[in-house]
FILO-623575 format. One record per residue (C-alpha): residue in one letter; z, y, x. Coordinates in steps of 0.001 Angstrom, whole numbers, padded with zeros to 6 digits, always signed. Each point is the difference from the previous one (the first is absolute). Layout:
FILO-623575
aZYX;...
//
This chain:
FILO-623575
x+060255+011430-056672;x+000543-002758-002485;x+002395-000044-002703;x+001674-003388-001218;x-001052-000300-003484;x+002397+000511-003015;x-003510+000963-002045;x-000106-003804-000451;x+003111-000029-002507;x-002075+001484-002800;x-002522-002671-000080;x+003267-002316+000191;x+001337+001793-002810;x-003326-000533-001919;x-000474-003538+000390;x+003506-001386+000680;x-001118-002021+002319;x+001912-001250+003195;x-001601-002993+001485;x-001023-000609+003679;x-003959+000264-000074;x-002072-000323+002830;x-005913+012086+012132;x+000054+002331+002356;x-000778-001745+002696;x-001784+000873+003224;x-003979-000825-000442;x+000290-001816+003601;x-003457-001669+000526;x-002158+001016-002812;x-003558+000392+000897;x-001442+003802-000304;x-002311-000317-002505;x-003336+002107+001033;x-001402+002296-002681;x-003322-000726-001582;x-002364+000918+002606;x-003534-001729+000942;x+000653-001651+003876;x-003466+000050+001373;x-002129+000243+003329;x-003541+000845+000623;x-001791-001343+003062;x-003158+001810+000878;x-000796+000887-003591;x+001283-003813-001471;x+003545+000443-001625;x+002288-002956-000434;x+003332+000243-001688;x+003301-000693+001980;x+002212-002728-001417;x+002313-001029+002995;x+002123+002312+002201;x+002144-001602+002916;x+001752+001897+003242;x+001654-001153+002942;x+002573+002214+002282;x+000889-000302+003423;x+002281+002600+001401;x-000823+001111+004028;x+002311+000354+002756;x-000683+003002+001986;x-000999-000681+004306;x+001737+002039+002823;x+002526+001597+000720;x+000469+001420-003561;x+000743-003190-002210;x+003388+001164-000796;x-001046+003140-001497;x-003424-000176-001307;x-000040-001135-003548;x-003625-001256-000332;x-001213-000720-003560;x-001096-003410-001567;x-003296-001399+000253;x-001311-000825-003579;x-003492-001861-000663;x-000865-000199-003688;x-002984-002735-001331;x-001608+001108-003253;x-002688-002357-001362;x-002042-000741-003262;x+001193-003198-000505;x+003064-000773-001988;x+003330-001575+000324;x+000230+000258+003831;x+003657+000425+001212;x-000319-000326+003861;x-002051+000611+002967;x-001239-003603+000403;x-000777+000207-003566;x-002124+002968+001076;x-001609-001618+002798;x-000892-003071-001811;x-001756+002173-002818;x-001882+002358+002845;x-000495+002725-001847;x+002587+003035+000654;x-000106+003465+000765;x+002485+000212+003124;x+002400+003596+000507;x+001945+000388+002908;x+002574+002852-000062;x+003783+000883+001278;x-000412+003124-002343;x+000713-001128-003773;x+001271+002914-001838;x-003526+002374-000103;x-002859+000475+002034;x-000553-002152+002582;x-002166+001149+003424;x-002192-002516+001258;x-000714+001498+003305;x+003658-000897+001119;x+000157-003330+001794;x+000552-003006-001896;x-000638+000990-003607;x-003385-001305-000897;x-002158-001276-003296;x-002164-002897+000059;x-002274-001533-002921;x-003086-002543+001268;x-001405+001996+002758;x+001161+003164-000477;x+002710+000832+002290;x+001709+003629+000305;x+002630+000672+002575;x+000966+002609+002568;x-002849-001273+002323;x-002487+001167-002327;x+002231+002564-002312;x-002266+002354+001158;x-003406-000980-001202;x+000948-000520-003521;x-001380+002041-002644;x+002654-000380-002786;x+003911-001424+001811;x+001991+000445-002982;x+002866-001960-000421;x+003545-000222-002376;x+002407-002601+000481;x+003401+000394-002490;x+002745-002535+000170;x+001766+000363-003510;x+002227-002736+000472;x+000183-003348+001564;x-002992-001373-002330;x-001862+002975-001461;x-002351+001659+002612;x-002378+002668-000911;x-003413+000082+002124;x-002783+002171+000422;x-003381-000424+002029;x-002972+002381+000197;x-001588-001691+003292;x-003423+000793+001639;x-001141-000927+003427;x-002811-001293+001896;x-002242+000154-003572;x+002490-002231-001661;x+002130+001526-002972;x+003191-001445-001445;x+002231+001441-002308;x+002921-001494-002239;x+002728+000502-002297;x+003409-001841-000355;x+003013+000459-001687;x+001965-002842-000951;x+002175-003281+000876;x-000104-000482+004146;x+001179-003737+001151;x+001990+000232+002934;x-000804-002788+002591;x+003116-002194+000977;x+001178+000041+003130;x+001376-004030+001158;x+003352+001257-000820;x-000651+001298-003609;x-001068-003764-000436;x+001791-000556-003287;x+000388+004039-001025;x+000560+000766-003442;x-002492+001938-001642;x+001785+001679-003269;x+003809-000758+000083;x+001733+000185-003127;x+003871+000396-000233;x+000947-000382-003734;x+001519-003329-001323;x-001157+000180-003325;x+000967-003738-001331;x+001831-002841+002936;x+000384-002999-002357;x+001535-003494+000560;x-001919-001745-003652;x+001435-003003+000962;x-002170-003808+000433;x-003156-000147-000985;x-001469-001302-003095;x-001603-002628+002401;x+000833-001759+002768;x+003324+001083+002191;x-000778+003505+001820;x+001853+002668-001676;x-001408+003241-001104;x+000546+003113+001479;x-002096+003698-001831;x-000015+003067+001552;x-001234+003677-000550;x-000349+002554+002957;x-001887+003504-000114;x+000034+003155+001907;x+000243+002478-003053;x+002102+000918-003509;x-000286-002557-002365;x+000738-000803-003437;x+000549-003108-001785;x+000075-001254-003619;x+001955-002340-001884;x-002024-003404+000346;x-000025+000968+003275;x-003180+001745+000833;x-000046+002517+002813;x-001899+002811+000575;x-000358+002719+003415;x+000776+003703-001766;x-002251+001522+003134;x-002548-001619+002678;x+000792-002743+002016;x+000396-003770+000531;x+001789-003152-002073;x+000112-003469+001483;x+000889-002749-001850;x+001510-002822+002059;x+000235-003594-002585;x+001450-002625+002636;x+000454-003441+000109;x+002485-002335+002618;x+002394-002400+000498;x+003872+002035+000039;x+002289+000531+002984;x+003406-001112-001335;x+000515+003977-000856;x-002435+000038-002641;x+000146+003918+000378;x-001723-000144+003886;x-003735-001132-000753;x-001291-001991+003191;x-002350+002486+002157;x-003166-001085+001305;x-004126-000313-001571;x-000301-000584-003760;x-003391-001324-000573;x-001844+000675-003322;x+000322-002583-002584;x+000584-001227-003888;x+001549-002514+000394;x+003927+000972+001461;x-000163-001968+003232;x+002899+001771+002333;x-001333+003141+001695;x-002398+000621-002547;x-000978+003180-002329;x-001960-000357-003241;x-002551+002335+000132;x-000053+000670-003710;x+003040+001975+000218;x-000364+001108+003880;x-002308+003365+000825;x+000077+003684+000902;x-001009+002508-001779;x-000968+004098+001066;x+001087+002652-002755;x-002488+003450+000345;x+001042+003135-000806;x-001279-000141-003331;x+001617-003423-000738;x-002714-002308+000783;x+001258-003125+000564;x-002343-002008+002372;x+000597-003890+000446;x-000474-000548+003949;x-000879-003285+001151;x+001308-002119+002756;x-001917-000638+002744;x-001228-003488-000291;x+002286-002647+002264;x+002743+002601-000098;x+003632-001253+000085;x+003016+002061-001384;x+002235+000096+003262;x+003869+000485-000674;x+002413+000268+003462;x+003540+001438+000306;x+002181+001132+002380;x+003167+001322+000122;x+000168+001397-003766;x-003948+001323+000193;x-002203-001895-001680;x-003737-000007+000561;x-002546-000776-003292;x-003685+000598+000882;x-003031-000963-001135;x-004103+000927+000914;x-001750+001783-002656;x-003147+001533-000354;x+000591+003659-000623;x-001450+002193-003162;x-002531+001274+002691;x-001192-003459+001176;x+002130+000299+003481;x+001963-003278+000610;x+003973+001263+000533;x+003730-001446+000648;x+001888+000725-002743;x+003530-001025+000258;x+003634+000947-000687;x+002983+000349+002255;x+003408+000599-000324;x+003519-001041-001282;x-000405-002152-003293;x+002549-002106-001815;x-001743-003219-002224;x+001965-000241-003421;x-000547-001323-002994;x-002064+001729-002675;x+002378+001235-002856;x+000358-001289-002979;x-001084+002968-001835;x-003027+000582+002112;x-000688+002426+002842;x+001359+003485-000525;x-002562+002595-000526;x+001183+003277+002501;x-000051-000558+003914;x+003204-002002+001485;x+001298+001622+003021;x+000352-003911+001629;x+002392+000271+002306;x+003730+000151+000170;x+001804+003738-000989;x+002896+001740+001050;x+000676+003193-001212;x+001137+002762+001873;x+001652+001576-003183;x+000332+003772-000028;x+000525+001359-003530;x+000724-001622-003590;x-000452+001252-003792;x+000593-001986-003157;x-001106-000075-003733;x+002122-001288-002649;x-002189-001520-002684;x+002541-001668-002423;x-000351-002639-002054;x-003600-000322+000687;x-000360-003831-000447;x+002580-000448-003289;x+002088-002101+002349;x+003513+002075-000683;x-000529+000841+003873;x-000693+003263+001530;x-003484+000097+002394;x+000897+002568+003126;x-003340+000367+001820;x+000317+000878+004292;x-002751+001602+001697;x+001435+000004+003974;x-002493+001284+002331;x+000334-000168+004108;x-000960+003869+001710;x-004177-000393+000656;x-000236-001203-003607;x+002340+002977-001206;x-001783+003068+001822;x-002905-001499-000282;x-000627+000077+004017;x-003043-002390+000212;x-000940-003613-000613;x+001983-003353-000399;x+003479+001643-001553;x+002463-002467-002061;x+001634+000552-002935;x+001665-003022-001965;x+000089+000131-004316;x+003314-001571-001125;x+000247-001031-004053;x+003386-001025-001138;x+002174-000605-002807;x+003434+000626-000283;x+002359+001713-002712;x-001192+002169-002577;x+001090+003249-000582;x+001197+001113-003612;x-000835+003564+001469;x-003582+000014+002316;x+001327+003041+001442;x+002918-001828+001624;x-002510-002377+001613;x+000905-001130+003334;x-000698-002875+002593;x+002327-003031-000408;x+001376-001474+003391;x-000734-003693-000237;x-002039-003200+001486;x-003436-000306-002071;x-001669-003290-000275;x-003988-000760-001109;x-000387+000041-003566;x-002554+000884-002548;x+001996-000096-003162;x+001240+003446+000444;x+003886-002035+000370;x+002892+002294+001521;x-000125+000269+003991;x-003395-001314+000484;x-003118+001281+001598;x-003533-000191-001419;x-002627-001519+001716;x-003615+001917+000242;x-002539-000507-001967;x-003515+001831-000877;x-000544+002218-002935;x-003448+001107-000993;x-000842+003072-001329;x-003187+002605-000438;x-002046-002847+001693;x+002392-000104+003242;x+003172-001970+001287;x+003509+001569+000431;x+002863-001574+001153;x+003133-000385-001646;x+003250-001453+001577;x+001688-000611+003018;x-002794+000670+002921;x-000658+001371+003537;x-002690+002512+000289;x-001638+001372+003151;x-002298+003311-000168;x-002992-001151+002313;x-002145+002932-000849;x-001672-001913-002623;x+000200+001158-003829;x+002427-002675-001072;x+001569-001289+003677;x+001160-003918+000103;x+002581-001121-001640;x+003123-003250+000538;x+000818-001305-002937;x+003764-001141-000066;x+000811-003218-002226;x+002869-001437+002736;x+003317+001140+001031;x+002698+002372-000813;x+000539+004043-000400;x+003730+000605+000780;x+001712+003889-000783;x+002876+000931+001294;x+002278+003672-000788;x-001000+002220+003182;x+002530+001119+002575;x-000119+003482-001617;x+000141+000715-003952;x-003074-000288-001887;x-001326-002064+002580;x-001587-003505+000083;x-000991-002993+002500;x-002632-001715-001165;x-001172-003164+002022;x-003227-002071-001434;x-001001-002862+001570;x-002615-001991-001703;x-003285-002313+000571;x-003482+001057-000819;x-002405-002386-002644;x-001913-000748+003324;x+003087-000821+002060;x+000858+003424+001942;x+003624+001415+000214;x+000425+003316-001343;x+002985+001682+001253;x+002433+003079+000386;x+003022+001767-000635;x+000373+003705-001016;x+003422+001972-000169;x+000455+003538-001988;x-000846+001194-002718;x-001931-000834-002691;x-000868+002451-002915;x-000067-001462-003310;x-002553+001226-002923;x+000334-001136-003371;x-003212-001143-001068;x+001264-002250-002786;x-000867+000002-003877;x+003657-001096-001067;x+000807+003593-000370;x+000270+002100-003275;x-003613+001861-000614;x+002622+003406+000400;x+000356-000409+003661;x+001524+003449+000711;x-002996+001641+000809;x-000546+002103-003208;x+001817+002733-001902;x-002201+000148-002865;x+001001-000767-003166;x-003317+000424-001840;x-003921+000346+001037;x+000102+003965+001799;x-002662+002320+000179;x+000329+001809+003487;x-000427+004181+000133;x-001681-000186+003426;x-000981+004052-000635;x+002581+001282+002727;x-002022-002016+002777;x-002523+002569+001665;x-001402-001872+002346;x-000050-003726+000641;x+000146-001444+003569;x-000966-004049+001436;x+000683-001513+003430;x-001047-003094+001528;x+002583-002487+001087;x-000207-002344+002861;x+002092-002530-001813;x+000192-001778-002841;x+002359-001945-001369;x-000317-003867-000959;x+001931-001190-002664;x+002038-003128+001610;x-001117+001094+003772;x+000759+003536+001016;x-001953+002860+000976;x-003370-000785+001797;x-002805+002096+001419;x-002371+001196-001992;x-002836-001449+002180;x+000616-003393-000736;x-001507+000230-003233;x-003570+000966-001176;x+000571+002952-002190;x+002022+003999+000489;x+002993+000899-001278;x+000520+003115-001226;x+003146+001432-001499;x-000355+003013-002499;x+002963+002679-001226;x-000492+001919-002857;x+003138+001961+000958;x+001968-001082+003328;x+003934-000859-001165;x+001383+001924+002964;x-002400+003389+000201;x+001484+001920+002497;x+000390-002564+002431;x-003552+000285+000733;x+000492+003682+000432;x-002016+001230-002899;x+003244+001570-001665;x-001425-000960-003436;x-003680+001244+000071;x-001002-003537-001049;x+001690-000235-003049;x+002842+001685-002068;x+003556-001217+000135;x+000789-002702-002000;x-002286-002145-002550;x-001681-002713+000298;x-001894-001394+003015;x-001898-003181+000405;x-001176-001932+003108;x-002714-003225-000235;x-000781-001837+003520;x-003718-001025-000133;x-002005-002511+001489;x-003507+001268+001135;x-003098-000657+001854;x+000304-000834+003492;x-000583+003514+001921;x+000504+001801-003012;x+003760+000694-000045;x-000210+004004+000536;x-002896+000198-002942;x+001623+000498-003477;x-002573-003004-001828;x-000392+000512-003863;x+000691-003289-001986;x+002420-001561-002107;x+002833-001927+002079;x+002008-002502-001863;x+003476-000521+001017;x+000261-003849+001669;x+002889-002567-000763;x+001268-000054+003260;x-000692+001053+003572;x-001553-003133+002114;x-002926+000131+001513;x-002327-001593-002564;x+000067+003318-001616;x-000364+002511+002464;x-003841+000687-001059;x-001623+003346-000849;x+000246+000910-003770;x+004161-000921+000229;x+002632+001523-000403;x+003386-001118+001680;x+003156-000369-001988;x+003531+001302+000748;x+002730-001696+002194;x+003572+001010+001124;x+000017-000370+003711;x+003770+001019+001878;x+000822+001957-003698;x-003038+002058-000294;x-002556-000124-002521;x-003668-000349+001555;x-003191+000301-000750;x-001191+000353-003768;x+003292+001404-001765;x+000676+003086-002397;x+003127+002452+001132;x+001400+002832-001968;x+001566+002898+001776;x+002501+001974-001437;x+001575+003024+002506;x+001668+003131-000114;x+000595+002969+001759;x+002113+001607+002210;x+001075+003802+000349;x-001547-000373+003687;x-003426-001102-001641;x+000578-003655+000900;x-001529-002222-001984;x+001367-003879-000379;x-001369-002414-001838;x+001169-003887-000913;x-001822-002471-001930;x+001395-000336-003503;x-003025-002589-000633;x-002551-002508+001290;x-001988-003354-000356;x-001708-002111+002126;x-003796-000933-001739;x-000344-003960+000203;x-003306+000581-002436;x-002266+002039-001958;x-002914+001984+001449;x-000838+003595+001944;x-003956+001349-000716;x-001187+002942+002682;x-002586+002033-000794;x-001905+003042+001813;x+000463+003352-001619;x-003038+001544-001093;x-001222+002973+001616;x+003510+000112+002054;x-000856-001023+003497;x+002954-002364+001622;x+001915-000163-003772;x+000422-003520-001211;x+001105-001102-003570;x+002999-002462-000296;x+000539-001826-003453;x+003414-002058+000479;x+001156-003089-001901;x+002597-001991+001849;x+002359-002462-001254;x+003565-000523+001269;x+002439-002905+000335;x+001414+000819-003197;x-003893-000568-002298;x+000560+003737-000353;x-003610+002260+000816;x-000347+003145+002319;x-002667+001837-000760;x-001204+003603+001143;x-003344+001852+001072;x-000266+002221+002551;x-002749+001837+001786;x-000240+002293+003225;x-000741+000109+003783;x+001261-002938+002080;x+000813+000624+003723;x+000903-002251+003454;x+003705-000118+000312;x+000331+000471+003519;x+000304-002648+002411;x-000136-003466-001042;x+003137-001772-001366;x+000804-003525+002163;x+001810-001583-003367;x+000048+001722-003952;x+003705-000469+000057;x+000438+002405+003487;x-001182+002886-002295;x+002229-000040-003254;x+003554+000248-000546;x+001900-003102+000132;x+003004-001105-002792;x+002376-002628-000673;x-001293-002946-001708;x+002232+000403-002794;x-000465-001116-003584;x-001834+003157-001860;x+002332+002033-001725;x+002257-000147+002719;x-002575+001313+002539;x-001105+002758-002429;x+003680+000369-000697;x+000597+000602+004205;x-002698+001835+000891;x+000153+002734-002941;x+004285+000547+001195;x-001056-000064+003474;x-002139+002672-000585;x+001982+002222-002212;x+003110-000202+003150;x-002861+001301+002088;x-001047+002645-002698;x+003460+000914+000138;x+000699+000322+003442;x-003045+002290+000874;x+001544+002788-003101;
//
C-alpha cells in the first residue's frame, strides 16, 4: 500500500521552495520476448536457420448426434521458414519455402498417427497414413501464449530426415474480421496536449505520449519507461473543430510542412524499452498513416511499426483521454491517474506543522484515505492529501482543525489551500500539497494534482468530530472529490515548540545502571508508525523492524515475575531498522538515532526515534522504575523518570566466547540536549508473540507537562503502596 508523502516537507524545508514545477499498469499486448536460442532446421543433412514463424486456427464443429456435447479441439497449422520478415500465410506461399505442422495437440507431444495432424517440408510428407513406416516421429508443439510457440521436430521417413528447433515470436494469421486488430495496445496517457497553431500555416498542434508500462519523466520534459514496454509519440497537425479541445478524427499523413491532418515525423515514432533498458528506435512502415477515430469517449491512436524483431505490428492506444493544454510549468514527472476521482472516504488523520512557511499562519496537513486504500485490500484505492493554513497555535499541543471555506493559494495566507507541486530529492520526485493518490500496485501509484476549487470543514455532529468536503480540479482538468465525517486525530509535527517538549525528566547528561537487567528480550512488530500518517505495515517498506528491551517496563505482565530484571532501575528500549528478512537476527553495527520517522529513513543501519502516541512513550526512550513492597510480597513499581532519544547513537557487539551474548554501548540524546548513556551485555531472547503496534505493549500516561506526570504517577503509586499494607 502507498503512503501519501509528508517525506517531501524536509526537502521543502531545505530549499524553501514552493513553486508549481512540472505505473503499474497491466502489460496488455507486449510481445514475449524469446530467450537467446539458435532457430534452425536441417533438411537431409543441409541446415537452414528459421527466421519467420506464422499460425493459423480454425476451431471444428463436431458431426452427429453429439454436437452439443462433444467439445472438439482447434485445428492449428504453424509455417516455419528460413526466410525473414514473413507475417502471413500468403507471405509464406509466395516465398515457397516452409516446413508445414499440422496439430490440434499444442501443449506437448503431439501423435502423428491420429488423423489430421501431419508435417510436410518439399516432399516429405508424414501423417497417420504413413505414421507407421517412419523411423524417427517425434514431435513437440507448446503454445506459450498467443505469439510465442515452442517447436520441436526430429522427423525421418521414407529416407528423408528433417529435424528443427523453434522457440520464439509466432504471427497469428488474421481472420477477415481481425482486419484492423491491434497488435500491442497500450493504455497509459502519458502527455494529451493542445500546443496551440502552428508556427506555420493554420493547422493547430496537437502532442501526445501513450505507453503500456511505469514511466518517469524529467523536468525539460523527457520521459523514460521504468520496465519493458512501448512509447508512442503522436505530433499532429489539423485545422480545429470550434472546441479546440476535440482534435478532428480521421488519417494524418506524414509531413513537415503542417498541412491539416498531418504529423511531423521528426517528433512522431515508437520506441520498445528491453529489460535491461535498451531503448530501440522502431521505424514506421513506409506509406504508413497515423489513424486517430473516436467514439463515444474512446479514442483510437494507432500507427504500423516494424517491431524490435523485424515483424510488422499495430500499435495503437484506446481509451478515455481528455486533450488539455500543456502546463505552464511543464509536464509533471509521477504518473497522473487521468480521469475524474471521487473518494469513497473512510478514515482521516492530521499533522500540525506550524508556522512552516513564516507566513504567521498555521499549516494543518490531512491525509483521508477511502477503505481499499486503508487496509490495504488490493489495487486502485484513493486517498486524497489536504494542505491548509489556518490559525496558529501559541501552544502546538492545542492544535486542532479550523472549520472554515479554503480557497487556492500558494502564499501560505489564512484559509487557503496549497496547490501540488514536485519536490526532488535522493534522485527521485515526491509530492507535496494538495493531491489524489491511487495505489495501482506500482511503487509510487498515480497521482491528481489539485490546483482548482475549494476544501470546506465543518464541526461534526458529535464532539471532536469534523466534515470535511474538498472539491477541487486536477492540473490536467479532472475533478477530485469527497467528503469525510468523524474524526480526525491531530499530531503535532511542528517546530514552533520549545526544544523541552515534555518528553524528558533529565536535568543533566545520565549515565544509566542497566546491571539489574538479566536478560534482554526483542520482538518484531507488524507496524510501524509514520510520523504525519499513522501506523502502517511493515511490508510496505524494504527493510525489518525490530524493537529491543533491555528491561520490559511492566515485567510481570509477561509472566516472568521478575526473572528478567530486578525491580526498579533503569531500562532502555531502541526500535531498529534492519535488513529485509532479518528482523528475528540480533545484527551487530552501530545504529544512529534518525530525525524523524518518515519513510526516507527507514533503512538498515537506523535507528528510530521516540514519539508519544495516545500518552505513551514509544520506541527509543529511557524509564526509571522506582517500587516498593508489600507485606503480601507485592511488588509495584511507577516511573519516577524517562526520556524519549530524538539522537545520539547505540553500537552492538557479539560477546566473545559467550554464544547468543551481545554487547550494547548506549549514547542517546533527549529533547532536552541532555545524553543517556549506559553499556550493557547479556543473552537476548524472542518476546513471545509478535506485538501489532509498540504502543499496545507499554503502559500508557497522561500527556502532561513533566513534573506533573512524574509528580502523578509517583502519588498514584504510593495510594496503591498503601492500600496493599
Amino acid at each position: 500500500m502507498k503512503q501519501l508523502y509528508s517525506t517531501s516537507l524536509l526537502m521543502l524545508l531545505l530549499t524553501g521552495a514552493c513553486a508549481l514545477g512540472s505505473c503499474s499498469d497491466d502489460d496488455k499486448s507486449q510481445p514475449d520476448t524469446p530467450p537467446k536460442t539458435e532457430n534452425k532446421f536441417s533438411f537431409n543433412e543441409q541446415t537452414q536457420p528459421l527466421r519467420s514463424a506464422v499460425y493459423e486456427m480454425k476451431e471444428t464443429t463436431p458431426e452427429g448426434d453429439n454436437k452439443q456435447e462433444e467439445t472438439t479441439p482447434p485445428v492449428y497449422t504453424f509455417y516455419l521458414s528460413p526466410t525473414q520478415g514473413l507475417t502471413d500465410v500468403n507471405g509464406m506461399n509466395v516465398a515457397d519455402n516452409y516446413i508445414k505442422v499440422v496439430s490440434n495437440q499444442v501443449n506437448g507431444d503431439v501423435d502423428l498417427s491420429v488423423e489430421g495432424n501431419e508435417i510436410t517440408y518439399q516432399d516429405l510428407l508424414l501423417n497417420a497414413a504413413n505414421a507407421g513406416q517412419a523411423a524417427k516421429s517425434e514431435v513437440s508443439i507448446k503454445m506459450l501464449s498467443t505469439k510465442v510457440v515452442s517447436i520441436a521436430l526430429d522427423i525421418e521417413v521414407a529416407g528423408k530426415k528433417l529435424t528443427a528447433s523453434y522457440y520464439g515470436l509466432c504471427s497469428k494469421q488474421a481472420d477477415a474480421e481481425e482486419e484492423g486488430k491491434i497488435d500491442i495496445l497500450l493504455d497509459r496517457v502519458i502527455n494529451s496536449y493542445y500546443l496551440g497553431k502552428a508556427r506555420e500555416g493554420e493547422s493547430h498542434n496537437y502532442y501526445f505520449i501513450f505507453s503500456n508500462a511505469n514511466y518517469s519523466s524529467s523536468p525539460n520534459g523527457g520521459v523514460t519507461l521504468k520496465e519493458p514496454g512501448y512509447m508512442f509519440v503522436a505530433d499532429l497537425y489539423t485545422l480545429p473543430k470550434e472546441d479546440v479541445y476535440d482534435m478532428p478524427t480521421g488519417e494524418y499523413m506524414p509531413s513537415m510542412l503542417y498541412e491539416d491532418h498531418t504529423f511531423d515525423k521528426n517528433y512522431s515514432g515508437v520506441s520498445h524499452f528491453a529489460e535491461d533498458g535498451t531503448r530501440t528506435q522502431l521505424p514506421l512502415v513506409e506509406g504508413e498513416s497515423i489513424m486517430v477515430s473516436k467514439q463515444d469517449d474512446v479514442w483510437t491512436i494507432s500507427v504500423r511499426v516494424v517491431d524490435y524483431d523485424g515483424m510488422e505490428r499495430t500499435i495503437a492506444f484506446q481509451g478515455a483521454m481528455k486533450i488539455k493544454d500543456r502546463p505552464a510549468g511543464g509536464a509533471p514527472s509521477l504518473p497522473q491517474i487521468g480521469h475524474d476521482v471521487n473518494i469513497n472516504c473512510f478514515t482521516a488523520t492530521a499533522s500540525y506543522y506550524g508556522n512552516m512557511m513564516n507566513s504567521s499562519t498555521g499549516m494543518m496537513w490531512i491525509n483521508i484515505y477511502d477503505e481499499k486504500y486503508q487496509n490495504n485490500k488490493g489495487e486502485n484505492g484513493m486517498a486524497v492529501c489536504l494542505v491548509l493554513f489556518h490559525d496558529l497555535f501559541g501552544n502546538p499541543k492545542d492544535a486542532k482543525l479550523m472549520p472554515g471555506t479554503y480557497e487556492v493559494n500558494q502564499s501560505f495566507k489564512h484559509s487557503t489551500w496549497l496547490p501540488a507541486i514536485e519536490i526532488p530529492m535522493q534522485g527521485m520526485v515526491f509530492p507535496f500539497g494538495t493531491y489524489a493518490q491511487m495505489d495501482d500496485g506500482s511503487n509510487f501509484g498515480q497521482f491528481s494534482y489539485a490546483h482548482k476549487g475549494t476544501v470546506t470543514i465543518e464541526d461534526g455532529q458529535h464532539m471532536e468530530q469534523y466534515k470535511i468536503t474538498f472539491d477541487l480540479e486536477s492540473l490536467d482538468g479532472y475533478k477530485i472529490t469527497g467528503s469525510y465525517e468523524g474524526t480526525v486525530p491531530v499530531t503535532d509535527a511542528s517546530d514552533d515548540k520549545d526544544p523541552d517538549d515534555g518528553t524528558s525528566t533529565l536535568e543533566h547528561d545520565y549515565d544509566m545502571d542497566l546491571s539489574g537487567v538479566n536478560t534482554a528480550t526483542y520482538h518484531v512488530p507488524s507496524q510501524v508508525y509514520v510520523q504525519g500518517i499513522g501506523h502502517k505495515p511493515t511490508t510496505d517498506y524494504d527493510c525489518g523492524f525490530q524493537i529491543i528491551n533491555i528491561g520490559l517496563e511492566i515485567e510481570a505482565e509477561y509472566e516472568k515475575d521478575f526473572v528478567r530484571r530486578k525491580p526498579g532501575g533503569d531500562i532502555f528500549r531502541m526500535e531498529l531498522c534492519t535488513e529485509k528478512g532479518k528482523e528475528n537476527v540480533i545484527t551487530p553495527g552501530e545504529y544512529k538515532v534518525q530525525p524523524n520517522r518518515w519513510p526516507d529513513y527507514f533503512k538498515p543501519g537506523n535507528m528510530l526515534p521516540g514519539i508519544v502516541l495516545e500518552g505513551a512513550f514509544t520506541s527509543s526512550r529511557w524509564m526509571h522504575q522506582d517500587y516498593n513492597t508489600a507485606e503480601s510480597g507485592y511488588v509495584f513499581e511507577w516511573m519516577d523518570g524517562h526520556a524519549l532519544i530524538y539522537d545520539g547513537v547505540v553500537t552492538i557487539s557479539e560477546v566473545p566466547g559467550k554464544e547468543g551474548h551481545y554487547k550494547f554501548e548506549i549514547d542517546g540524546i533527549c529533547g532536552r540536549k541532555h545524553h543517556v548513556r549506559g553499556t550493557w551485555e547479556g543473552p537476548i531472547e524472542e518476546l513471545g508473540g509478535s506485538k501489532t503496534s509498540d504502543s499496545k505493549n507499554i503502559r500508557t500516561f497522561s500527556n502532561k507537562n513533566v513534573r506533573e506526570m512524574s509528580e502523578a504517577y509517583r502519588q498514584a503509586a504510593h495510594q496503591k503502596t498503601q492500600m496493599g499494607k
